[in-house]
ZAMARGU-4260 file (C-alpha; in steps of 0.2 Angstrom, whole numbers, plus 5000, padded with zeros to 4 digits):
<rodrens>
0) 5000/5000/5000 | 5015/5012/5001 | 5018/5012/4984 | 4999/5015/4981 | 5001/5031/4991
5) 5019/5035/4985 | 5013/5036/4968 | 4997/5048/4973 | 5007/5058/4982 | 5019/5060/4968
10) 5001/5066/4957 | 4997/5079/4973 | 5017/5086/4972 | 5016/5096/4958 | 5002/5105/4962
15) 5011/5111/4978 | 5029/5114/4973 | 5020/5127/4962 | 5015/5137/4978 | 5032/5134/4984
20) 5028/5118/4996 | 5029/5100/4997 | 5021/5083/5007 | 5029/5069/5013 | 5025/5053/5018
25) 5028/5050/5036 | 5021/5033/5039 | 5002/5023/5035 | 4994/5017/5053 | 4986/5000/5061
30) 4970/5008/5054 | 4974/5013/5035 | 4976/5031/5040 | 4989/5040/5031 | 5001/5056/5040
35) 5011/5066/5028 | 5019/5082/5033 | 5018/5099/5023 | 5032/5105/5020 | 5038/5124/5013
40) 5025/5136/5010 | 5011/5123/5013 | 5019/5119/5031 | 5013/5135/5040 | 4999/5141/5027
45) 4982/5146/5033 | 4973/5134/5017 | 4985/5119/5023 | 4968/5110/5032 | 4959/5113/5016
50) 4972/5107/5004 | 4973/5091/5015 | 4954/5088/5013 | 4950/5095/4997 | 4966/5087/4986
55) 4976/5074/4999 | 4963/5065/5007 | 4952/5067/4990 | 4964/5061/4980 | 4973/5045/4992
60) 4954/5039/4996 | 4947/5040/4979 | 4962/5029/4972 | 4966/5018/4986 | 4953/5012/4994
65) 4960/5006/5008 | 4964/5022/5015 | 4952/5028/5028 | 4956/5045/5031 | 4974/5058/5031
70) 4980/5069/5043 | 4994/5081/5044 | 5009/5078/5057 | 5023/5089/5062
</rodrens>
């Protein structure tokens, strides 16, 4: 399954590099649920909550179903 999220994460990237951010995977819990870590710009923006539900969690639950929710970790 990390792969499966490696490579959704790798679609997600672009899209924040160009705002002068990143994400990275930190690990995949018991439960399915991913953390990643914004990183750059992304890390300390006031839209981070919404990019994570609107593009990470959209993106990681609608290709892998096995993912039951994502959260952000420092």
């Amino acid at each position: 399954m990390e792969k499966k999220v490696e490579a959704a994460l790798a679609q997600i990237r672009p899209i924040l590099q160009r705002d002068g951010g990143d994400i990275e995977l930190v690990k995949i819990t018991e439960d399915n649920v991913v953390q990643v870590r914004l990183k750059g710009h992304c890390a300390g923006c006031p839209g981070a909550r919404m990019t994570l539900s609107n593009i990470v969690q959209q993106v990681l639950m609608s290709s892998i179903p096995e993912v039951k929710g994502v959260e952000a970790v420092d």
